[in-house]
C-alpha positions as CSV (number, residue, x, y, z in Angstrom):
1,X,-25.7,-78.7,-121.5
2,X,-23.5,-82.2,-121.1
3,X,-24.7,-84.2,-123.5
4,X,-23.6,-87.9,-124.6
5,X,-21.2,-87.8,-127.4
6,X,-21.9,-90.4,-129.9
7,X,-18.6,-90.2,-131.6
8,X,-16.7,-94.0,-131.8
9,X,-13.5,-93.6,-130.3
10,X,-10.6,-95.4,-132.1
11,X,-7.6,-96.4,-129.8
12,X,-4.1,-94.6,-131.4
13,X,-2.8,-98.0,-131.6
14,X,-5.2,-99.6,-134.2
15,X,-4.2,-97.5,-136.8
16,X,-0.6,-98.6,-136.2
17,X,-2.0,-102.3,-136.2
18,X,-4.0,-102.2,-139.6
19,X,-0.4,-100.5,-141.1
20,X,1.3,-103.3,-139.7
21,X,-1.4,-106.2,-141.2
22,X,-1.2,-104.4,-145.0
23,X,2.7,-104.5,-144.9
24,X,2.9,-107.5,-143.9
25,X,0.5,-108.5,-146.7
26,X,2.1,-106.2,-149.2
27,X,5.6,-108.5,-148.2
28,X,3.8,-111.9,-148.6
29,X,2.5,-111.0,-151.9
30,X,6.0,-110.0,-152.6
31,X,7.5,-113.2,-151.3
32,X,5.1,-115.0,-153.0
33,X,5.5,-113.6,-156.2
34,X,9.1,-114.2,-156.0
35,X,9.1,-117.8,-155.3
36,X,6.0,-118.6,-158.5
37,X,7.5,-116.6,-160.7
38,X,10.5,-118.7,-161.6
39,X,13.3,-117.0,-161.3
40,X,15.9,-119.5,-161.4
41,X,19.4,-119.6,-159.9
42,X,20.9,-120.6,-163.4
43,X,23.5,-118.0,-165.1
44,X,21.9,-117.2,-167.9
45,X,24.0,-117.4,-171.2
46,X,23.8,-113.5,-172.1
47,X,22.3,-110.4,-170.1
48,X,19.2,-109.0,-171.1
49,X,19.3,-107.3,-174.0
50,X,22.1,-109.6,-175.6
51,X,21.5,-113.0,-177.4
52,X,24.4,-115.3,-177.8
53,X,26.6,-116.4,-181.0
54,X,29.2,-118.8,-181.2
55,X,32.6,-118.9,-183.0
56,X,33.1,-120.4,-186.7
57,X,35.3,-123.3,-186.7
58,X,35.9,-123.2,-182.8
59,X,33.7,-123.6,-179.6
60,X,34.2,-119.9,-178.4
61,X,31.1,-118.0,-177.7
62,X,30.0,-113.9,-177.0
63,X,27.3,-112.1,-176.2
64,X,25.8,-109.5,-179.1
65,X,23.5,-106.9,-178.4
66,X,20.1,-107.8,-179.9
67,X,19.3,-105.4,-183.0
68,X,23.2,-105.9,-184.0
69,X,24.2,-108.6,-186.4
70,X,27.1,-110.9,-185.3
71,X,31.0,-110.0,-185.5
72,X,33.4,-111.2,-187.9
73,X,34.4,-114.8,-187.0
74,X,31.1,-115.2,-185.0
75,X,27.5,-116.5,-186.3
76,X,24.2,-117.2,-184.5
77,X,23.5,-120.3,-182.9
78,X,21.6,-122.8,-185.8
79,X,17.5,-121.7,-184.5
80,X,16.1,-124.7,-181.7
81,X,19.8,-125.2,-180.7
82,X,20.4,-122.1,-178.6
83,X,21.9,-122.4,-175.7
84,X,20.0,-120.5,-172.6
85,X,21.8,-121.1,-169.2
86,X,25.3,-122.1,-168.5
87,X,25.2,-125.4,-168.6
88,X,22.3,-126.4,-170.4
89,X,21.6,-129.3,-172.7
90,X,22.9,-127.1,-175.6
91,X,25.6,-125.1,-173.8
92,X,27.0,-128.5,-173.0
93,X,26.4,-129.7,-176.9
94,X,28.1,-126.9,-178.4
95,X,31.6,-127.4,-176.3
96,X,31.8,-130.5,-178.7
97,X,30.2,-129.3,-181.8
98,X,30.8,-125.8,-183.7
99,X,29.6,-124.7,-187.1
100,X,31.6,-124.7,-190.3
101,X,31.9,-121.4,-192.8
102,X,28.8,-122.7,-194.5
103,X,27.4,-123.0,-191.6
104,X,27.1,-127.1,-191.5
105,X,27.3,-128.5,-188.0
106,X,30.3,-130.3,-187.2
107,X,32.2,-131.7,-184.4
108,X,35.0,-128.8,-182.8
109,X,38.3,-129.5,-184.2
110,X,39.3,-129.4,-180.1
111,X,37.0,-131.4,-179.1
């Protein structure tokens, strides 16, 4: 009437293990992720969303949200000279340079 049961017994405290392994896994992949995706500890010059414009005649700058055109007294950055981080090569340009009404380059009147 006893027979032998063939059935594999699996400890209660495996299951808890394997949980552990895949979230510690899942957080690597994370982690890694993170750290090749390069996110960068710049400020970025606008938010997402937003693209930058600078002021006619002066060095003042504002964010715009994209889809809207620029406000009166502002103007987009001339195209390859747009600043993208605080900082940058042509954040730091433009703090010495502005744009005219015809929108010529030229060097900021308080510069």
């Amino acid at each position: 009437m006893y027979g032998t049961s063939r059935r594999h017994h699996v400890p209660a405290s495996s299951g808890r293990r394997r949980s552990r392994s895949a979230a510690g896994l899942a957080l690597a992949a994370v982690v890694a992720g993170l750290l090749t995706a390069g996110c960068s500890t710049e400020d970025a010059a606008c938010g997402g969303g937003e693209y930058p414009v600078l002021t006619v005649g002066g060095t003042g700058s504002a964010c715009v949200p994209n889809g809207e055109e620029p406000p009166k007294g502002y103007t987009r950055y001339p195209e390859g000279k747009v600043p993208k981080h605080v900082g940058d090569t042509w954040d730091t340009y433009w703090e010495t340079h502005t744009v005219d009404s015809n929108g010529k380059i030229i060097d900021a009147p308080d510069a």
